[in-house]
N, C-alpha and C positions, 0 to 999 in steps of 0.2 A: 215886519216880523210879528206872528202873535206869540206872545210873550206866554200864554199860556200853558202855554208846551214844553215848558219848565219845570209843570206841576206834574208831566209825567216821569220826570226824571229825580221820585223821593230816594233814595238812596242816596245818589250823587249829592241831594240838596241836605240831608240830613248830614251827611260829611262835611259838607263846607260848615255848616252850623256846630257840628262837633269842634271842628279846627278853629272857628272863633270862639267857641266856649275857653277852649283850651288856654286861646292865644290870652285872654282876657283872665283868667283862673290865673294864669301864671304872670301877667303885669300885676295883679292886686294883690297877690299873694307873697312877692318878691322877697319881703324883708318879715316875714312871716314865719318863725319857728314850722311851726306843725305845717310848711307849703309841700314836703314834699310827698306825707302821706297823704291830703288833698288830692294832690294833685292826681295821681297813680289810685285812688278812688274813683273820681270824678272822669276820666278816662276810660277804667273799666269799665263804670255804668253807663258813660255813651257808647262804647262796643257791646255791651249787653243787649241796650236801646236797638241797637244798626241791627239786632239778626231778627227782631219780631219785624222791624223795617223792610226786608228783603224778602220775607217769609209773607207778609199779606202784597208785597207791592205785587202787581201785574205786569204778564208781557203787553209792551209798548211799542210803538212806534214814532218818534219826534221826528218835528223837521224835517221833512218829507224823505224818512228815511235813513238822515243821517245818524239819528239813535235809534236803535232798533234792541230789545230786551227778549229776549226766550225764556220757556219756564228754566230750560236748562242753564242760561246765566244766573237767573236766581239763587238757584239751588247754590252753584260756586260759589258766588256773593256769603251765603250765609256761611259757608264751611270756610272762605278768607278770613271771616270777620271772627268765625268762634277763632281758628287760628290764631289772630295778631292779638285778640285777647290775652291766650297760651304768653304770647309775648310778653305783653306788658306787663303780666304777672311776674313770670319767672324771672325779667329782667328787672327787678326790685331789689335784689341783692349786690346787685354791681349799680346801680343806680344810687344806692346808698353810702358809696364809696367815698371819702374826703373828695378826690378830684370831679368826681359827676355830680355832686350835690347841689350844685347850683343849673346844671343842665338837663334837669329830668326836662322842663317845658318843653325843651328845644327837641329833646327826641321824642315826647308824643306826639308832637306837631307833623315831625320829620314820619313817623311810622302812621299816622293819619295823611297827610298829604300820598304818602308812597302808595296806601291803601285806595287814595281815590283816584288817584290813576290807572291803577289796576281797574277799579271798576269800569271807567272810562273805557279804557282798554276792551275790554269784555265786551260792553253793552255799544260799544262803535257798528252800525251799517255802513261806514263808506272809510277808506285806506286812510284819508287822512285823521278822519278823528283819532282811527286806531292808533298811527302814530303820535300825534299828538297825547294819546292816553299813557302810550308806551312810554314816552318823555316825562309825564308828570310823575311817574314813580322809578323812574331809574337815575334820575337827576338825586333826587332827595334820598334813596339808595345810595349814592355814590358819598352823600352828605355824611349818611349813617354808617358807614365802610367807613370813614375816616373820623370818626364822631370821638376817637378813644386818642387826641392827636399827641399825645403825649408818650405814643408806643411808635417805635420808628415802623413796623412792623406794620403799624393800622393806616401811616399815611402811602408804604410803599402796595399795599393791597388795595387802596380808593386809588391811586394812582394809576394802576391797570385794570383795576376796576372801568374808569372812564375813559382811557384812552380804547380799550377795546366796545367800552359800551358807544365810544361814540364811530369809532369803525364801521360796527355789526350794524347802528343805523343809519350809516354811509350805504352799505351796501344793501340794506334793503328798502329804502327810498328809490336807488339807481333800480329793482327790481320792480318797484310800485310804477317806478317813470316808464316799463317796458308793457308792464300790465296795461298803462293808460294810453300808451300808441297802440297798442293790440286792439282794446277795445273800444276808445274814446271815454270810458266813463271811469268812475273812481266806487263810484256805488256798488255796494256787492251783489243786490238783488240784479243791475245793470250790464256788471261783469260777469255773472253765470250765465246771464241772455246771450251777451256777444260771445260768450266761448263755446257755448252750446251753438252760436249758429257757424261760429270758425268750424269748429269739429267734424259738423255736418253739412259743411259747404252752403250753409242759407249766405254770406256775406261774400260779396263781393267787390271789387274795388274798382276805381273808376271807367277802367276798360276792359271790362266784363271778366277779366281773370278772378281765380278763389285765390283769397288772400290766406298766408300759410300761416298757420300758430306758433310758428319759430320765436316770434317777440314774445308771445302769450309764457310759452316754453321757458325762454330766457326766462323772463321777468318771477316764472316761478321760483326756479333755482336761487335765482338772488335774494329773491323773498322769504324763500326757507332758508339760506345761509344765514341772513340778517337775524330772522327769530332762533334760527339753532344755537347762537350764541345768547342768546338771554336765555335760554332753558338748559344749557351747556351738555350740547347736543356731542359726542365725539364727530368731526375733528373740530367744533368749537368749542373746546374747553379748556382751553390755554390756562388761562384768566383762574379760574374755578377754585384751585387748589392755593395759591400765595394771596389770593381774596378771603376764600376763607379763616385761612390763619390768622390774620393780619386784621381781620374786623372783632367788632367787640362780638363773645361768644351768643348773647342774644339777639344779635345784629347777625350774623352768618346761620343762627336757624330762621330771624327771620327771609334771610335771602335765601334757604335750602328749600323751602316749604312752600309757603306764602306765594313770592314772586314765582316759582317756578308752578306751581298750579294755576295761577293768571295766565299765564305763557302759554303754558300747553293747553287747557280749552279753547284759547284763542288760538291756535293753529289749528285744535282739530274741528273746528267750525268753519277755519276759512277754508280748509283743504276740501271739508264735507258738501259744506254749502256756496263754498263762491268757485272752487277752480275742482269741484267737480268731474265735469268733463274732460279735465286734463288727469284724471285720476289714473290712466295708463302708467303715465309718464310718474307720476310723483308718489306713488305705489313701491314703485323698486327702489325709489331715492332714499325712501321712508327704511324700507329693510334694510339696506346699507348701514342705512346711518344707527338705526336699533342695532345691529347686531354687533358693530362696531363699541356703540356706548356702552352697552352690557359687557363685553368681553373684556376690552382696553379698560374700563375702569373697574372692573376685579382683579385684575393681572396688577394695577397698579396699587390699589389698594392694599394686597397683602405684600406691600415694601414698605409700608410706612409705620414710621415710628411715634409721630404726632398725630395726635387725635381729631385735630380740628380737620390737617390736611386729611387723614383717613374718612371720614367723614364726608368730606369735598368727592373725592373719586365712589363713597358710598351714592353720593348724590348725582355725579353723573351716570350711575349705573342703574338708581332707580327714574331716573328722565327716561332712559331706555325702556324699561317696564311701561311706565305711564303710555309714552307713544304706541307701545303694541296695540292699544287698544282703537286706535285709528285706522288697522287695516280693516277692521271689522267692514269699515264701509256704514256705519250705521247709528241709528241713537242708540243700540246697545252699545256700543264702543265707547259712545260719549258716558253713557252710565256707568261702564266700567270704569273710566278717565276717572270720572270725578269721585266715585267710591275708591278708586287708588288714593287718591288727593286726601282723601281726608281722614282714611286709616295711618294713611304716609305723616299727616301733620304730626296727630297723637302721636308717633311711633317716636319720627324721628327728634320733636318737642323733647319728649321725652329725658330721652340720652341728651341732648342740650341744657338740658334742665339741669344734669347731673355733672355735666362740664364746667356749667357753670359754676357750680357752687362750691365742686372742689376747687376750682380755678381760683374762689374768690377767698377763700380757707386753705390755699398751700402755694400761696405766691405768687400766684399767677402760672402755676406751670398746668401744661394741656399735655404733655410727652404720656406715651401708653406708662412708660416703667413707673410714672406716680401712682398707676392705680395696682400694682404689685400688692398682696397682700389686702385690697381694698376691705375684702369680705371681712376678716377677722377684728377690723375697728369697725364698719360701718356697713353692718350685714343688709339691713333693710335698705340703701342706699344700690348696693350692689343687689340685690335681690329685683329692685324694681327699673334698674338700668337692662339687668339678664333677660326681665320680660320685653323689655323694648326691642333690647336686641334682636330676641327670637322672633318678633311679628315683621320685623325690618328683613330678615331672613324666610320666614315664611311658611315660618315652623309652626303645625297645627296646637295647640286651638285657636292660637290668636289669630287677632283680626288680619293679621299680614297674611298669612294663609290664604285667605279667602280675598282680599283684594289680588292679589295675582290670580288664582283659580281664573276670577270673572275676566281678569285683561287676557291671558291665557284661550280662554274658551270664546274671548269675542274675537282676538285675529283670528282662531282656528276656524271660524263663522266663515270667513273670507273664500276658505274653501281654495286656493290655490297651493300650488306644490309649494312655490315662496314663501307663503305663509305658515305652511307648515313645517319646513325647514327655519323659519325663523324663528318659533315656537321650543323648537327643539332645541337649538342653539340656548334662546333664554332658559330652556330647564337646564339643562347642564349647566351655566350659569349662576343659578339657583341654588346649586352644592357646593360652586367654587364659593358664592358670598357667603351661604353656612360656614364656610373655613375660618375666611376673616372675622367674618361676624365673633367665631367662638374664641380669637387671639385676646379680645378683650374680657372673653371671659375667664381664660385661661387664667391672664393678669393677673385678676379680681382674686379668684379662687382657688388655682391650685398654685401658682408662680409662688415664692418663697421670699420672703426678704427682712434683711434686718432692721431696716427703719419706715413700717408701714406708714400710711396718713396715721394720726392719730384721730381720735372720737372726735367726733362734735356734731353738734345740735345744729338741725335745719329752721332755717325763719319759719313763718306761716306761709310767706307766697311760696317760697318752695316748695312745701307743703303742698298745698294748693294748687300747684301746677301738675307736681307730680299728681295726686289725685285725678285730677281731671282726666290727664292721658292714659292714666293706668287703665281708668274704667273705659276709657275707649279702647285700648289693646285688646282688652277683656271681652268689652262685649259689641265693640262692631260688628264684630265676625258673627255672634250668633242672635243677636235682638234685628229678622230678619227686616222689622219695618224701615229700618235704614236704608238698605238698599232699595228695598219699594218704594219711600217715598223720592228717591234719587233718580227711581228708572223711570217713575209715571212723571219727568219733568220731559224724557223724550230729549229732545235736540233743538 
């Protein structure tokens, strides 16, 4: 093995070195008054370090293949990493709690490991690294869903958390094992070869018959069930809603956001670039499953009276958006994808941001009727939650606006009657979430009651979080170099 070919893979390498700075920060620091503000510094400034890292590294190829990097994973990489920053800030305030004080190491460790699986994930050429990268952040996912163990709540939501996480990679293994008799190989540059010759009769089997893409066929569907559940795809989204509740509140935006933007570029590059040719077939699977996820999770959404659950069916219904942007067939689609992804962070960070901190300032309660009256104690609070809202809605000027437009006008690229029915489906869609979307603001601003939250004052990282997302709300949508530099990354 040359051992060399390690130094193409800076990203992955500067993450293992983040997680031992970490690991070591938090053994020397243990018995250490000031260890936790350290720590949640020293963390930050290595996720700060990671996105100039992703930003100069280069597309690669390791391992004859087996790691394979695009301008387009780059680009991802750097919008994960500003992301789980979003995180480690906002989650300073329940980090600081009596019971977590002595556990911050343990979850930047856990939100760095989850991180370099993702990458992993991403940056995989051949089925198995991908899973294996899948594994490195869903495990430590499952850690973090249960991280709060002390809530019965946080251990029964990691509970199915994992028994489904390890289902969904039950079943798309048994999907990889149909891909690898169909084609013999596991590589993807290998398996677009062998299906482009299935497709087109160049392959034949040992007594001169055309061998049929039925396993090809199979082994997709399995492949797509297995990922539809880590992006909680409707009909896989069981799981979604009692996970989210159930996890700590910066733990469930890390899973809303984060994980589900790994997920879905890694499906629209394998669908794009490895099972291509089966694109007939998995085309119509895809509008099912979208028009399904948009629908089913706004119908369920406006029943809910918890905000985290509400939240959760919010989030399977923008996975449904995100995916639109795959029928495109193209690298506009993947630009759309990932300028979805990273308005979607800020937006929905956001409202997380502001769960949190009421969460952590009124008892732990997340129910809609605590934010009754919110505006008349904590106007600026409600005011910068209302702009989340609306870009999460897709209410102009914000930046949410314009990431639908672009997923929007790249299925409609596809140019098929399906696709244009599915289009139309997700607008209409698009008015029923305005609805929900405005129940919370209704709460906030007009709802009436006699015992509002009372006042109080937000830390710095809260502060600080919310900042950051605002100005992304604000100005994703109109500082057009963002999307340029997103689109000139290609596929």
């Amino acid at each position: 093995m040359n051992y060399s070919e390690f130094l193409k893979m800076i990203p992955e390498a500067y993450l293992v070195l983040a997680l031992i700075l970490v690991f070591f920060g938090d053994f020397c620091l243990h018995k250490s008054d000031s260890k936790n503000g350290l720590l949640s510094k020293l963390t930050s400034l290595l996720l700060l370090g990671q996105i100039p890292v992703c930003l100069m590294a280069e597309p690669e190829n390791a391992f004859g293949g087996l790691y394979a990097v695009s301008p387009a994973v780059n680009v991802m990489k750097v919008i994960l990493t500003f992301g789980t920053l979003i995180v480690v800030i906002m989650a300073q305030p329940w980090l600081e709690t009596e019971k977590m004080k002595r556990l911050q190491g343990e979850f930047y460790m856990l939100v760095l490991s989850t991180l370099l699986g993702m990458f992993v994930m991403m940056s995989s050429g051949n089925f198995m690294l991908f899973f294996l990268g899948l594994e490195m952040a869903s495990v430590p996912m499952a850690c973090l869903v249960a991280f709060d163990k002390w809530k019965q709540n946080s251990a029964e939501g990691a509970a199915k958390y994992i028994l489904t996480a390890t289902f969904s990679s039950g079943v798309m293994l048994y999907g990889i094992s149909f891909i690898y008799a169909a084609t013999g190989t596991l590589y993807f540059d290998g398996v677009y070869n062998a299906l482009s010759g299935l497709m087109y009769g160049i392959i034949a089997s040992a007594d001169g018959a055309l061998q049929s893409p039925a396993l090809a066929i199979m082994g997709l569907v399995f492949f797509f069930s297995g990922l539809g559940f880590k992006i909680s795809l409707v009909p896989f989204h069981f799981w979604t809603a009692d996970t989210y509740q159930g996890a700590p509140t910066p733990v469930t935006g890390y899973l809303s956001v984060i994980s589900k933007g790994a997920a879905a570029l890694t499906l629209a590059i394998i669908l794009l670039k490895v099972m291509q040719p089966l694109v007939m077939y998995w085309e119509y699977l895809l509008d099912i499953v979208i028009v399904l996820s948009i629908t089913v999770a706004n119908l369920f959404a406006i029943r809910q009276n918890e905000l985290k659950r509400f939240m959760a069916f919010s989030s399977i219904s923008q996975a449904g958006y995100i995916m639109l942007a795959v029928l495109c067939n193209g690298g506009t689609g993947v630009a759309a994808l990932t300028y979805y992804v990273l308005v979607y962070i800020v937006a929905n960070m956001a409202v997380f941001t502001v769960i949190n901190i009421v969460e952590q300032k009124n008892g732990g309660r997340t129910d809609m009727a605590a934010y009754n009256g919110f505006y008349q104690t904590n106007p600026k609070l409600s005011f910068l939650m209302t702009l989340a809202l609306f870009s999460l809605a897709g209410i102009p000027p914000f930046a949410g606006m314009f990431s639908k437009f672009f997923v929007f006008m790249a299925a409609a690229k596809q140019g098929s009657f399906a696709a244009y029915f599915v289009v139309f489906i997700a607008l209409i869609n698009t008015v029923v979430s305005l609805y929900y979307y405005l129940l919370i603001v209704k709460a906030m601003y007009i709802t009436k009651t006699d015992s509002p939250l009372p006042a109080f004052k937000s830390d710095a990282n809260t502060k600080l979080a919310l900042a950051i997302c605002t100005a992304g709300v604000a100005l994703f949508g109109i500082v057009s170099c963002i999307y340029e530099w997103i689109a000139a990354a290609g596929i």
